[in-house]
FIBANU-944666 format. One record per residue (C-alpha): y negated, x negated, z; residue number from 1. Coordinates in steps of 0.1 Angstrom, whole numbers, plus 2048, in hexadecimal, padded with zeros to 3 digits. Layout:
N
SITE    Y    X    Z  resi
SITE    Y    X    Z   NUM
...
***
This chain:
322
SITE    Y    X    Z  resi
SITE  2FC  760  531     1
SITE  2E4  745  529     2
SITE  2EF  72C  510     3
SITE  2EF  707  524     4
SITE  2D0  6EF  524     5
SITE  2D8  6D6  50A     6
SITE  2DC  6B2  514     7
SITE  2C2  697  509     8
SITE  2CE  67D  4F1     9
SITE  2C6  65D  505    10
SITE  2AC  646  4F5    11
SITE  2C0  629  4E2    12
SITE  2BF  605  4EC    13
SITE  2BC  5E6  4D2    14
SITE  2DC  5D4  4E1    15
SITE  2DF  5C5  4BD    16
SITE  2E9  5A1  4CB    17
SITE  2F6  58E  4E7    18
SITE  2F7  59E  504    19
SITE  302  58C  521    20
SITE  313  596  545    21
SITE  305  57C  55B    22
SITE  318  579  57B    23
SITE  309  57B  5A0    24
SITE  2FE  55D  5B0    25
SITE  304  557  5D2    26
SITE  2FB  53F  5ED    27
SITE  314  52B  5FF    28
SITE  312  547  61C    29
SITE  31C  55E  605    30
SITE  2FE  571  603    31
SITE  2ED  57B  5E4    32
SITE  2D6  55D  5D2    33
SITE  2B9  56F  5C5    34
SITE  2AA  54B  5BA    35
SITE  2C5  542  5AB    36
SITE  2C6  56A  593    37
SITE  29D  55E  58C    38
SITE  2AB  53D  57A    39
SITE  2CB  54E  567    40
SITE  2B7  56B  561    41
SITE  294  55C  54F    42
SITE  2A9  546  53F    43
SITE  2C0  561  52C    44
SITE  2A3  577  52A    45
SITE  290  55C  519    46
SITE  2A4  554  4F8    47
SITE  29D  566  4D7    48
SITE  2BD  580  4CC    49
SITE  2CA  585  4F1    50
SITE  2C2  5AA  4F6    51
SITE  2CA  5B5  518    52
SITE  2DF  5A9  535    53
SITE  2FD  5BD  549    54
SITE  2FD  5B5  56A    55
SITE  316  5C5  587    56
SITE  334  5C1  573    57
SITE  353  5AE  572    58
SITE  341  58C  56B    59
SITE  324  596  586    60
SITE  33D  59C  59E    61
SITE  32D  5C0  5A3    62
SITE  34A  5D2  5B5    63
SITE  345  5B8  5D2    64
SITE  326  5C1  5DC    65
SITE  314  5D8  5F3    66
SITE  301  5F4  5E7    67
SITE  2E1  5E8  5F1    68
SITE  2E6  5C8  5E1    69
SITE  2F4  5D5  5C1    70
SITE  2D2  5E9  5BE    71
SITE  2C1  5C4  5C3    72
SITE  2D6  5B2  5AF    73
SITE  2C5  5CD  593    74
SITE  2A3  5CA  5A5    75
SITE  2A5  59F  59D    76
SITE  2B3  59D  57D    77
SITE  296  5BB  571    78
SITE  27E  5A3  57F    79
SITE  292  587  573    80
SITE  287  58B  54E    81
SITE  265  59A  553    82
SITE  272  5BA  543    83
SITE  273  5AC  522    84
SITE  298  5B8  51C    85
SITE  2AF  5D1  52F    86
SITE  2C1  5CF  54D    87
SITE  2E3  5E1  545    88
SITE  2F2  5E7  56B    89
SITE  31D  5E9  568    90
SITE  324  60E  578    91
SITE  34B  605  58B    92
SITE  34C  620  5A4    93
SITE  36C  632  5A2    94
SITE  367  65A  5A5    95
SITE  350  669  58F    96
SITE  338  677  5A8    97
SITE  32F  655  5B2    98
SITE  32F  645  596    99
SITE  315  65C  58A   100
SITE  300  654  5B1   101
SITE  309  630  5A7   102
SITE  2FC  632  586   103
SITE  2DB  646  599   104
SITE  2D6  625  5AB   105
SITE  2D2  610  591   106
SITE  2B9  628  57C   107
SITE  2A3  628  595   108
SITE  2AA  600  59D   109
SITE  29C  5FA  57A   110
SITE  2BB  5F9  566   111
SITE  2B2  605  543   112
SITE  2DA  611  539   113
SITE  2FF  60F  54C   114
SITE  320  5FC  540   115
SITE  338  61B  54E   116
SITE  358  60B  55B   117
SITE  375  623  55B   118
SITE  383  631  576   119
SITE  397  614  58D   120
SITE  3B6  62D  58F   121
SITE  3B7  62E  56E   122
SITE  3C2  60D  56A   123
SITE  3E4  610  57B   124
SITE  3EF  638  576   125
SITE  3D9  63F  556   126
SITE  3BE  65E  554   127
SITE  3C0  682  54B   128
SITE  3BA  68D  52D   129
SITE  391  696  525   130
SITE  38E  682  54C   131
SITE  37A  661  53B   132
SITE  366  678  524   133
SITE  35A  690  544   134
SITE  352  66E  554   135
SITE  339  663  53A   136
SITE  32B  687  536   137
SITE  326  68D  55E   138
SITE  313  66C  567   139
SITE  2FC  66B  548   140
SITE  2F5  691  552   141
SITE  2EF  686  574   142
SITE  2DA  66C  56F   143
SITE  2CC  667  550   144
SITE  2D9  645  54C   145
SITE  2E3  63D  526   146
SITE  306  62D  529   147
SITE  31A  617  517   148
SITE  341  61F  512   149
SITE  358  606  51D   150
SITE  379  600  507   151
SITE  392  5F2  520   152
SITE  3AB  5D9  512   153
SITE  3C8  5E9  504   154
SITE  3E8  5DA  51D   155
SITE  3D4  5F3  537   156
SITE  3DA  614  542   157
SITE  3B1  617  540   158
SITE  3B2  610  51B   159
SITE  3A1  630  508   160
SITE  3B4  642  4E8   161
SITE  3A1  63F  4C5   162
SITE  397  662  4CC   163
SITE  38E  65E  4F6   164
SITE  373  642  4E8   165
SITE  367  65A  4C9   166
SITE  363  678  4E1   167
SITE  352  65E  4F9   168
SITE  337  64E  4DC   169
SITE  32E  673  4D3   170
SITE  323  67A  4F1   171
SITE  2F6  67A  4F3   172
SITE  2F4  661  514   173
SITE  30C  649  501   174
SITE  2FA  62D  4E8   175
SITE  30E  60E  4E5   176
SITE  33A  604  4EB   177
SITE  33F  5EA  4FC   178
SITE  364  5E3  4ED   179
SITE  37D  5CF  4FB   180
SITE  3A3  5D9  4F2   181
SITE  3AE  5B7  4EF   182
SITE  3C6  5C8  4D4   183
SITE  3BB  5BA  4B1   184
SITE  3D1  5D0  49D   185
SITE  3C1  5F1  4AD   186
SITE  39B  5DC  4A9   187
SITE  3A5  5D6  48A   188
SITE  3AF  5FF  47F   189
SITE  393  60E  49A   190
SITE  375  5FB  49A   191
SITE  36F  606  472   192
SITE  378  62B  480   193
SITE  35C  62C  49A   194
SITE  345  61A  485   195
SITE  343  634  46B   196
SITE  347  651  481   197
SITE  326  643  494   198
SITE  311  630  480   199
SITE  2F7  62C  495   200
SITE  30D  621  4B9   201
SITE  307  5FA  4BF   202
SITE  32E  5E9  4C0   203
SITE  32E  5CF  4D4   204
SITE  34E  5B6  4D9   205
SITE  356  5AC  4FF   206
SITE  371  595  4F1   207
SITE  36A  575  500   208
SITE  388  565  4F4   209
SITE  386  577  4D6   210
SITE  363  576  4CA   211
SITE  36E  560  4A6   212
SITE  386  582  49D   213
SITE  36B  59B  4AA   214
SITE  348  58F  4A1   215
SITE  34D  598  475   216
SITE  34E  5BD  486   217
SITE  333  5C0  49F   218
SITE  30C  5C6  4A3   219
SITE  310  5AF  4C1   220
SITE  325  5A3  4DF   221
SITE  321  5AD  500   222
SITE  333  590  519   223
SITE  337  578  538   224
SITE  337  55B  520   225
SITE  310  567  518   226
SITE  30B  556  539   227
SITE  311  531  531   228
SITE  312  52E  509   229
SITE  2F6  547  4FC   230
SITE  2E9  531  4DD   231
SITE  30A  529  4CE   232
SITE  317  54F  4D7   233
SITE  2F7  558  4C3   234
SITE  2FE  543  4A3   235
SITE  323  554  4A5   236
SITE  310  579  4A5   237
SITE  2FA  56B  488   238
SITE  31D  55B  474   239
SITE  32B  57E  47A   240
SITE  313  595  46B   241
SITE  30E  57E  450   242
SITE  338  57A  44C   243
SITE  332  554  44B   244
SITE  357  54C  459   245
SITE  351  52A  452   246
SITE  332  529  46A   247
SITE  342  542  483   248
SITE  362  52A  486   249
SITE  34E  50C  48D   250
SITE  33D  51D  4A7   251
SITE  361  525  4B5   252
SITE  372  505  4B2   253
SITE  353  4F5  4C1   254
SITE  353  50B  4E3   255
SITE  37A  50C  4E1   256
SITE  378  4F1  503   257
SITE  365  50B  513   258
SITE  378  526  507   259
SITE  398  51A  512   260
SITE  387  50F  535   261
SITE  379  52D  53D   262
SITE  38D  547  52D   263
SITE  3B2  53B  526   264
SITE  3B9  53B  54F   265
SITE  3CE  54C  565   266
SITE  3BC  569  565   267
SITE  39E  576  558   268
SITE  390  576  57A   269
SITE  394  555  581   270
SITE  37C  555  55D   271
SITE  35C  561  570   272
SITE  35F  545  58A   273
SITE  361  52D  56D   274
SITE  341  53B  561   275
SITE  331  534  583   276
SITE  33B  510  57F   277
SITE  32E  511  556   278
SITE  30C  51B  567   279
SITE  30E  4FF  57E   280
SITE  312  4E6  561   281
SITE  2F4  4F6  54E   282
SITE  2E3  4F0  56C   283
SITE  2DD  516  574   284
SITE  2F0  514  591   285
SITE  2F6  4FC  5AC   286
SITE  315  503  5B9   287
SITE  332  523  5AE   288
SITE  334  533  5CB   289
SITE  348  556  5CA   290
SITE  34D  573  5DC   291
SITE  374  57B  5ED   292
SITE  38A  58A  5DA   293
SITE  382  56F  5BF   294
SITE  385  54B  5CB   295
SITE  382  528  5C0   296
SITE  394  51B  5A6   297
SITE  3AC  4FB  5AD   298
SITE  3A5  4DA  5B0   299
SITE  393  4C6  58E   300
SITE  391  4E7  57B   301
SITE  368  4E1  585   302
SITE  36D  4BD  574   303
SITE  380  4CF  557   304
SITE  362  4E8  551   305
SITE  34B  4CD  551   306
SITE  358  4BC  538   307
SITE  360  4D4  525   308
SITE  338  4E0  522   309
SITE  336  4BB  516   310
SITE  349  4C1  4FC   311
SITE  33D  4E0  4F0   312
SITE  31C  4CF  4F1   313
SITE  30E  4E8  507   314
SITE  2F4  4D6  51F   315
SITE  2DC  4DD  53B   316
SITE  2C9  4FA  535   317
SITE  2A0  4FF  532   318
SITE  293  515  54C   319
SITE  271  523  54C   320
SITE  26D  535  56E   321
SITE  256  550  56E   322
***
């Protein structure tokens, strides 16, 4: 017998950055508001150091969309930034297989990579042993799409092993972690593991309530909050790399109001409807609609967010439509 074709190393990405998940605007009918991804995406697109954007995930609401419209929602936010950075498309679909048609989709939609979710079973009766790693190996193989590994928080029955996420980053269609364990003690003791194992894969925090404990470590962040505060997320990236805590802290203690406004709710869910209503107050927005099974959040927590922008000094933002 034949020894088997080896696999192409995909092409590596700079994600060295900020790289923000934008969310998916709607109209008040609920229908997708292409005018509204034009303004959120030139205006991301548009500052110096953010390096790509994820739509289609948990921010960008991607599970609650169609097909079609997840393949247009790709289509805009490509066009969106004039192809000056890429358009990383979240891949959620449960079952392998599909995942890797899913992941198909978005390829030939424009996306330049895919954020691979892990499987939603996995979340409430854990995974087989070697069942993420075939997941990662089976939809790059199937459709050439480099992918980004996803570290699930750590209270999760989704949450990968030291050694699930090294047999993961060694695979050739994976170039960048997005990391998110929410467990400082095993950042703390893993993150140094990977990094020296892989050199050259880009680590990128998703801690958006964690970002002053994770940026010292990181060659970027990859996050909702890259929706509303990209230029003071960008000076934290900067203070990291640099291991100015002094700088990185001020950063923190200014967007604290936001942090604790968007973040430090209920649930992280009700977080990506706080986004919506960030946008609106940067006046990239005009209203937070959101899709069922997310809903609006109570009465005054829009005046809350408000304000709290105020404080954080975070004003109306300058769009260039293109």
């Amino acid at each position: 017998m034949g020894s088997m074709p080896e696999v192409k190393k995909a092409a590596q990405i700079d994600l060295a950055g900020l790289v923000p998940a934008p969310v998916t605007p709607f109209n008040l009918d609920g229908s997708v508001d292409y005018a509204a991804i034009q303004r959120l995406g030139s205006w991301l697109g548009s500052i110096d150091g953010v390096k790509g954007l994820v739509v289609l995930g948990h921010a960008g609401e991607g599970t609650f969309l169609t097909q079609e419209e997840q393949v247009d929602v790709i289509k805009a936010f490509v066009k969106s930034v004039d192809n000056k950075i890429p358009i990383i498309a979240g891949i959620t679909t449960e079952g392998t297989e599909v995942a890797a048609l899913e992941a198909q989709r978005a390829k030939a939609a424009g996306a330049s990579a895919g954020l691979l979710y892990p499987s939603h079973g996995w979340l409430r009766f854990g995974y087989q042993a070697g069942a993420p790693q075939d997941r990662y190996k089976v939809v790059y193989e199937k459709s050439g799409l480099p992918l980004i590994l996803f570290q699930y928080p750590d209270n999760t029955k989704a949450t990968y092993s030291l050694q699930t996420m090294m047999d993961i980053a060694a695979q050739p269609g994976v170039i960048a972690m997005k990391n998110g364990v929410r467990n400082m003690r095993r950042w703390d003791t893993e993150i140094p593991v990977i990094r020296q194992a892989f050199p050259e894969l880009t680590i990128l925090t998703c801690h958006d309530e964690y970002l002053l404990h994770t940026c010292f470590d990181i060659d970027g962040m990859l996050v909702g909050y890259g929706n509303i505060a990209p230029e003071p997320l960008l000076e934290m990236i900067e203070a990291g790399k640099a291991q100015d805590y002094k700088k990185a802290r001020a950063v923190h203690d200014r967007l604290l109001p936001v942090t604790k406004n968007v973040y430090h709710r209920g649930s992280h869910m009700e977080g990506t409807v706080a986004l919506k209503h960030g946008l609106v107050a940067r006046g990239i927005l005009e209203h937070a609609t959101v899709r069922s099974a997310l809903l609006p959040l109570p009465e005054g927590a829009e005046r809350e967010i408000h304000a709290a922008f105020k404080a954080a000094q975070l004003g109306k933002a300058q769009v260039q439509i293109k």
